[in-house]
C-alpha positions as CSV (number, residue, x, y, z in Angstrom):
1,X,14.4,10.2,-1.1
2,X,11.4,12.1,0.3
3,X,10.1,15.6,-0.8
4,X,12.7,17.1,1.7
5,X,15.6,15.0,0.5
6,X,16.0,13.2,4.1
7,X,17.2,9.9,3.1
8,X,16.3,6.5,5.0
9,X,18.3,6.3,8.1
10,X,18.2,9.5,8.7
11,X,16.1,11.9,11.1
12,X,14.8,15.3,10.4
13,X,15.3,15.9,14.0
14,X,18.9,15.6,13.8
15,X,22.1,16.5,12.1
16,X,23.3,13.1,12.6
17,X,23.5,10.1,9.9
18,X,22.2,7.1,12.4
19,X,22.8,4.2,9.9
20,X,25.2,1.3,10.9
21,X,27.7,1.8,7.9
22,X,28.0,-1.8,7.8
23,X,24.5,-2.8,7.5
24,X,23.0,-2.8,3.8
25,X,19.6,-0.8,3.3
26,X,17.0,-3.0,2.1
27,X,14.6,-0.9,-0.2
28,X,11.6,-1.0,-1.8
29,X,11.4,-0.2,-5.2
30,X,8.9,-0.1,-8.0
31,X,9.6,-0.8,-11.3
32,X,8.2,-0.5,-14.8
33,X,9.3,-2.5,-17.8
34,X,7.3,-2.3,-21.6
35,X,7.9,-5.3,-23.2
36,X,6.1,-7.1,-26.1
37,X,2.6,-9.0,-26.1
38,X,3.9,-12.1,-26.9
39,X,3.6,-15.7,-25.3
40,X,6.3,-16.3,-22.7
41,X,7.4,-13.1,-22.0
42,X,6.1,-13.2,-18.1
43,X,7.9,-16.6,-17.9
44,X,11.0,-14.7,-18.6
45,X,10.8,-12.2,-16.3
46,X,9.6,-13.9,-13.5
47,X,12.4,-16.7,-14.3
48,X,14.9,-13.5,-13.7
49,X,13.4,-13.3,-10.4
50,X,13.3,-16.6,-9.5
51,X,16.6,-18.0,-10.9
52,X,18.3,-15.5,-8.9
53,X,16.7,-15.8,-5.5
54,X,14.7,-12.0,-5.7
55,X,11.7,-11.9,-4.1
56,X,8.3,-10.2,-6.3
57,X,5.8,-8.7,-3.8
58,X,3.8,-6.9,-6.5
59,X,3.2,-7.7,-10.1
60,X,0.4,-6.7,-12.2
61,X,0.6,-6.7,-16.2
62,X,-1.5,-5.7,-18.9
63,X,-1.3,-4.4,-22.4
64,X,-1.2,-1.3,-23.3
65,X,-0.6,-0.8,-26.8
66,X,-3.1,-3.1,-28.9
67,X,-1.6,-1.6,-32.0
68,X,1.6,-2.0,-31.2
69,X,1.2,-5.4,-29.1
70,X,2.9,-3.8,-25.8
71,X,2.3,-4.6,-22.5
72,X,3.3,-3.1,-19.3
73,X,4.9,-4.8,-16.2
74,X,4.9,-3.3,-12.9
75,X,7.1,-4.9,-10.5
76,X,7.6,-4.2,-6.4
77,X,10.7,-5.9,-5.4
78,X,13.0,-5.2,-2.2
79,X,17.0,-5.4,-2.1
80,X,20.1,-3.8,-1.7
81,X,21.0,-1.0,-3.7
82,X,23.3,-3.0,-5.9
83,X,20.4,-6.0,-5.9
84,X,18.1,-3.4,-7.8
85,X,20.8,-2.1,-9.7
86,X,21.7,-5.4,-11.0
87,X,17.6,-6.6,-11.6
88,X,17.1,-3.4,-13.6
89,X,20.4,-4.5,-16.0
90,X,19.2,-8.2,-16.3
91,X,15.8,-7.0,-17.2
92,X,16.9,-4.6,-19.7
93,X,19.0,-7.5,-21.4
94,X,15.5,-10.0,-21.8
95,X,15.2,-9.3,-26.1
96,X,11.3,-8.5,-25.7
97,X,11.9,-5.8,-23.1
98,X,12.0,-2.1,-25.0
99,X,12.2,0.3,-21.9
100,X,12.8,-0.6,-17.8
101,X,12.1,2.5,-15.5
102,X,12.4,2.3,-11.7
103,X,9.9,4.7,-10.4
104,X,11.3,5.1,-7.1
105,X,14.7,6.6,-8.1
106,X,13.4,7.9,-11.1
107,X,10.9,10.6,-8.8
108,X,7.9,11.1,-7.5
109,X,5.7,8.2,-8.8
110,X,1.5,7.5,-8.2
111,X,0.8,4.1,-7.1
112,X,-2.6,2.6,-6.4
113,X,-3.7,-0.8,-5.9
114,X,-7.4,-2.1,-5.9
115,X,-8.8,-4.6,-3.2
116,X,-11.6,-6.5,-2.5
117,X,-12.6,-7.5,0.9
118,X,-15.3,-9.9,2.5
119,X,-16.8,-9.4,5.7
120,X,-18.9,-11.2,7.9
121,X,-20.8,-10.1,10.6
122,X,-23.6,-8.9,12.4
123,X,-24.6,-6.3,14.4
124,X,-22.5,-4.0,16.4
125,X,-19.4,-5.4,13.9
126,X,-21.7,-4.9,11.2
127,X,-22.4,-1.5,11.6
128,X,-19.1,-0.8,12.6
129,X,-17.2,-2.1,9.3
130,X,-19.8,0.3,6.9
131,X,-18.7,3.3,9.5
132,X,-15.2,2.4,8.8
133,X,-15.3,1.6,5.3
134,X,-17.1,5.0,4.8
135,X,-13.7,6.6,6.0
136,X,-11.9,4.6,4.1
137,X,-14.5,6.0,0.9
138,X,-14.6,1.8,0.2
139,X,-17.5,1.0,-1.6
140,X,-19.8,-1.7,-1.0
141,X,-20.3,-3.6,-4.1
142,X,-22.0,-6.6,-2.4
143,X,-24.6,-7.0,0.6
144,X,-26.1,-9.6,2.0
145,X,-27.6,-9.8,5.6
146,X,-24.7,-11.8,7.0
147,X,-21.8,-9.9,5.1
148,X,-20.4,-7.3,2.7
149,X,-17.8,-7.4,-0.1
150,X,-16.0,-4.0,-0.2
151,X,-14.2,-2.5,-3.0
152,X,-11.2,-0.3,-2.1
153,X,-8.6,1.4,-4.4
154,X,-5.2,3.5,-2.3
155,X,-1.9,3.2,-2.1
156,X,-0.4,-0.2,-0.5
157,X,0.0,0.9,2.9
158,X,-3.8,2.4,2.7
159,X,-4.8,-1.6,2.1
160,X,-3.0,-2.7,4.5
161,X,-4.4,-1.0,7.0
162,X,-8.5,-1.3,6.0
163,X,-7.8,-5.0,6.5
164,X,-5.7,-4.7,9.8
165,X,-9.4,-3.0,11.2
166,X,-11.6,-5.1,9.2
167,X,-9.8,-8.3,10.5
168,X,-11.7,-8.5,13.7
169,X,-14.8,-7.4,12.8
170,X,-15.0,-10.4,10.8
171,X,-12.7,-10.0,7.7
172,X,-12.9,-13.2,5.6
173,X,-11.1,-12.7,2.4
174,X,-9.1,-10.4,0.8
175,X,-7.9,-10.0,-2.6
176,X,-5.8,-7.4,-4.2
177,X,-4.5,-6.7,-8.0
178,X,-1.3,-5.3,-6.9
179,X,0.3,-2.3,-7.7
180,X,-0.3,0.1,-11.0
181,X,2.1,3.1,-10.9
182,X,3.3,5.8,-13.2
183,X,5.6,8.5,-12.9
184,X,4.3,12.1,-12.2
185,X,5.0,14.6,-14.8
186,X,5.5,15.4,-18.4
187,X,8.4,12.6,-18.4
């Protein structure tokens, strides 16, 4: 749901509902599990995904409790309503999982993701990828006179886009983290 509670299918320019009431909504949702540090606990929850056919198009883990030997998982994964219904319940039952909060129907939630991106060129391209990538406040962490590796940090859709305009002015190679994300607020 956004900030004015329009929900998908829906137009803000009308009083109508324009979903086909027999197609299922596909969403994206974001979702954080603390679970302990321990060997084989990735394997368990990727095994979940896998074993079951649901796709993973983020994932990024790290501890963040040395004391108390926690880490955090941050998964993006798309399905049905009852798909993500049902992959929140199966992760919950894994015995080294302690808590599994979905971000996205939980509330408003901040997500960033880091990138790197190498590009070649000279020139007109050249100058053009440092004007763009000053727009895009990417940083250039390395230069040398036939390319550049930027460093960019946004939300997903922020990504995506720097590389759709680096792409032909010589984008060579990309790599991402995937998505960190915690709720906003107190909660």
């Amino acid at each position: 749901m956004s900030a004015l509670k329009i929900e998908k299918g829906t137009s803000k320019h009308s009083a109508y509902d324009l979903r086909d009431p027999n197609v299922e909504v596909i969403e994206t949702h974001t979702i954080a599990a603390i679970v302990d540090n321990e060997p084989g606990v990735l394997a368990r929850v990727i095994g979940l995904f896998s074993g079951r056919g649901y796709n993973i198009d983020s994932l990024t883990v790290a501890e963040v409790d040395h004391t108390g030997h926690t880490s955090r998982i941050t998964i993006v994964t798309t399905g049905t309503p009852a798909v993500i219904e049902q992959i929140k319940a199966q992760l919950g039952r894994i015995v080294p999982v302690h808590e599994v909060h979905d971000l996205t129907a939980e509330g408003d939630a901040v997500e960033r993701e880091l990138a790197l991106f190498k590009v070649a060129g000279t020139g007109d391209k050249r100058v053009e990828a440092l004007r763009l990538a000053d727009i895009f406040r990417a940083n250039a962490v390395d230069s040398t006179l036939e390319s550049f590796v930027f460093e960019l940090t946004g939300t997903p859709s922020k990504i995506d886009a720097f590389a759709d305009l680096m792409r032909p002015l010589g984008l060579v190679e990309v790599a991402r983290t995937g998505v960190a994300a915690l709720a906003r607020g107190a909660r």
